[in-house]
C-alpha positions in Angstrom: 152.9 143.2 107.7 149.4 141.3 107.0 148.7 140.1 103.6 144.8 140.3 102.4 144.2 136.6 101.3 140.1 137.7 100.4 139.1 136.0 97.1 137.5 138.5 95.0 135.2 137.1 92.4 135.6 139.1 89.0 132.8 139.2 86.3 134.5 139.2 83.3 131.6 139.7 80.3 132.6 140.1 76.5 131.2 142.7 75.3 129.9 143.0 71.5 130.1 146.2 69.8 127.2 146.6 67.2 125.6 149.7 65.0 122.0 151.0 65.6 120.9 153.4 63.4 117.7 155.9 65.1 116.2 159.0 63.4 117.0 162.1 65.2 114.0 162.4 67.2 114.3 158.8 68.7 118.0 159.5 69.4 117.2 163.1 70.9 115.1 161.7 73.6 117.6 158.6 74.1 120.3 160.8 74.7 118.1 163.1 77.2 116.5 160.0 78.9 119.9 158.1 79.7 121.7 161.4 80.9 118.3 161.5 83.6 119.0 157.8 84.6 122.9 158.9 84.3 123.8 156.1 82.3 125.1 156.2 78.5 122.6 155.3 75.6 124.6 152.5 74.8 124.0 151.1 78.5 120.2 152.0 78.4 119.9 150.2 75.1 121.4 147.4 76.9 119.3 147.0 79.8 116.2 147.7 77.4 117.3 144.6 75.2 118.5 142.6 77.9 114.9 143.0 80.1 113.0 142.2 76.8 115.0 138.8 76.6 114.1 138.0 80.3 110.3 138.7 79.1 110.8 136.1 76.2 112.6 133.4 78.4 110.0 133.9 80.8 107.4 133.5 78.9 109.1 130.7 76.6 109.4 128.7 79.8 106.1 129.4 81.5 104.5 128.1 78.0 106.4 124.8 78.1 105.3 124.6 82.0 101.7 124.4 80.6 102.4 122.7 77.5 103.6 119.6 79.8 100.8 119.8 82.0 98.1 117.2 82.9 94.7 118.2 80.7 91.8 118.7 83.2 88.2 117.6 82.6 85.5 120.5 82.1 83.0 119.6 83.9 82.0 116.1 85.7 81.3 112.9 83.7 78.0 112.5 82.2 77.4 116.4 82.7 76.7 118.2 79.4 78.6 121.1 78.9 76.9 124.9 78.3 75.1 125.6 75.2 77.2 128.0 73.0 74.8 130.4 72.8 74.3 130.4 76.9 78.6 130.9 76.7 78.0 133.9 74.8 75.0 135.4 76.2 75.3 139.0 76.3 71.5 140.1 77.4 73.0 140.6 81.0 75.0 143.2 79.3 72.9 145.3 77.5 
C-alpha cells in the first residue's frame, strides 16, 4: 500500500453575496452573453468588476511611478522655449 504524501495547495476565497438590480434589457443580454462564455451572470459580473479594479490599481500605481519621478528640463539652458503661437500653429493643417 503507498500513501500520496503530495501537498495540495487549496484557495480558500470568501465570497460576498450582494444584490444588483438591471432593467430587463441589460439583464436579457447578461443572461445570453454568460450562457455563450458558459459561465453564470453572477461569475461574468465578477470578472467584469474584478478586471475594472486591475485597471484602477494599475493605473493608481503607474500615476504614483510618475508622480515620484525626477522633473526633466525642456529644452537646454539659455535656450528659449517655442512661442505659443508657433506651439499651436495649425497652417500646416489647413
Amino acid at each position: 500500500m503507498r500513501i500520496d504524501t503530495t501537498f495540495v495547495f487549496h484557495d480558500i476565497r470568501v465570497m460576498k453575496n450582494v444584490t444588483v438590480t438591471l432593467d430587463e434589457e441589460v439583464a436579457r443580454w447578461a443572461r445570453i452573453r454568460a450562457a455563450e462564455l458558459d459561465v453564470s451572470v453572477s461569475r461574468m459580473l465578477g470578472e467584469l468588476l474584478r478586471e475594472q479594479m486591475a485597471r484602477q490599481f494599475a493605473y493608481q500605481t503607474e500615476r504614483q511611478q510618475w508622480a515620484v519621478r525626477e522633473p526633466r528640463p525642456l529644452s537646454t539652458p539659455g535656450a528659449s522655449y517655442p512661442t505659443r503661437d508657433a506651439l499651436h500653429d495649425r497652417a500646416g493643417l489647413r
